[in-house]
C-alpha positions in Angstrom: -51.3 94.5 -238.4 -47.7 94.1 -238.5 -45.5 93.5 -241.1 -42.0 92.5 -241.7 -39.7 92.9 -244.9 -36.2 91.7 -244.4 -33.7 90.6 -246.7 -31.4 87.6 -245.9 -27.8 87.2 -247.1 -28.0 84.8 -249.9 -29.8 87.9 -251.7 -33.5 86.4 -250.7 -35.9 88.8 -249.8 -38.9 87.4 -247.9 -41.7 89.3 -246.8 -44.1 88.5 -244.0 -47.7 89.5 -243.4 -48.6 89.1 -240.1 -52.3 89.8 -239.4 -55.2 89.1 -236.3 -56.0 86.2 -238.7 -54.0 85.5 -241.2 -50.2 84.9 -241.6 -49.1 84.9 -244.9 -45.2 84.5 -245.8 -44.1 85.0 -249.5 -40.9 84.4 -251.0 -39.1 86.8 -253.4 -36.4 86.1 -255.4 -34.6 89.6 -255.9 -34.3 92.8 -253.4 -36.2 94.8 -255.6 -39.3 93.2 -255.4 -38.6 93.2 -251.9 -38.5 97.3 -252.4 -41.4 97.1 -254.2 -43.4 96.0 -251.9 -42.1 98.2 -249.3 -42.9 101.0 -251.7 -39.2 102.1 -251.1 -36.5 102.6 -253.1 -33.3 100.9 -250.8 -30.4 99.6 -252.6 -29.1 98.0 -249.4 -28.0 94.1 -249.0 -30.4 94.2 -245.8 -34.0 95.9 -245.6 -35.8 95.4 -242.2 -39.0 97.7 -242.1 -41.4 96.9 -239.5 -44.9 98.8 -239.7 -47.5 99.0 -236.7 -50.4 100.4 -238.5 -52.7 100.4 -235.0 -50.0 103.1 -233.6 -49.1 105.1 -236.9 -45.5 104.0 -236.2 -42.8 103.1 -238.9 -39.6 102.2 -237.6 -37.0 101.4 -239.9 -33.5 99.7 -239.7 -31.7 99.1 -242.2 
Protein backbone atom coordinates (compact mmCIF):
# COMPACT_ATOMS: atom_id res chain seq x y z
CA UNK A 1 0.00 0.00 0.00
CA UNK A 2 1.31 3.20 -0.76
CA UNK A 3 0.27 6.41 -0.02
CA UNK A 4 1.01 9.93 -0.99
CA UNK A 5 0.15 13.33 0.88
CA UNK A 6 1.38 16.35 -0.92
CA UNK A 7 0.46 19.77 -0.80
CA UNK A 8 0.42 21.90 -4.03
CA UNK A 9 1.10 25.72 -4.13
CA UNK A 10 -2.33 27.26 -4.42
CA UNK A 11 -2.60 25.93 -0.68
CA UNK A 12 -4.52 22.62 -1.89
CA UNK A 13 -3.70 19.67 -0.19
CA UNK A 14 -4.59 16.42 -2.03
CA UNK A 15 -4.11 13.09 -0.63
CA UNK A 16 -3.82 9.92 -2.65
CA UNK A 17 -4.49 6.29 -1.64
CA UNK A 18 -3.02 4.04 -3.72
CA UNK A 19 -3.88 0.37 -3.03
CA UNK A 20 -3.55 -3.41 -4.96
CA UNK A 21 -7.16 -2.51 -5.81
CA UNK A 22 -8.36 0.53 -5.26
CA UNK A 23 -7.19 4.14 -6.02
CA UNK A 24 -8.86 6.61 -4.24
CA UNK A 25 -7.88 10.47 -4.62
CA UNK A 26 -9.51 13.07 -2.27
CA UNK A 27 -9.37 16.61 -2.29
CA UNK A 28 -8.73 18.84 0.79
CA UNK A 29 -9.16 22.26 0.97
CA UNK A 30 -6.73 23.44 3.83
CA UNK A 31 -3.10 21.94 4.88
CA UNK A 32 -4.33 20.93 8.02
CA UNK A 33 -6.58 18.44 7.09
CA UNK A 34 -3.91 17.48 4.94
CA UNK A 35 -1.82 17.08 8.52
CA UNK A 36 -4.56 15.38 9.84
CA UNK A 37 -4.56 12.79 7.87
CA UNK A 38 -0.91 12.34 7.97
CA UNK A 39 -1.35 12.22 11.74
CA UNK A 40 1.41 14.95 11.80
CA UNK A 41 1.61 18.14 12.97
CA UNK A 42 3.71 20.21 9.80
CA UNK A 43 3.17 23.72 9.35
CA UNK A 44 5.03 23.68 6.07
CA UNK A 45 3.60 25.14 2.53
CA UNK A 46 4.65 21.67 1.08
CA UNK A 47 4.04 18.08 2.84
CA UNK A 48 5.24 15.04 0.71
CA UNK A 49 5.07 11.75 2.96
CA UNK A 50 5.22 8.68 1.13
CA UNK A 51 4.56 5.39 3.33
CA UNK A 52 5.40 1.66 2.06
CA UNK A 53 3.65 -0.30 4.66
CA UNK A 54 4.91 -3.87 2.91
CA UNK A 55 8.70 -2.68 3.95
CA UNK A 56 8.02 -0.67 7.31
CA UNK A 57 9.58 2.27 5.54
CA UNK A 58 8.50 6.03 5.98
CA UNK A 59 10.36 8.38 4.06
CA UNK A 60 9.61 11.86 4.39
CA UNK A 61 10.44 15.15 2.43
CA UNK A 62 9.33 17.96 3.12
Amino acid sequence: MLIVISESETTHATAVLHNSEKNITATMRTARRAEGTARNSFRLRRINITMWLDPYKIATRA
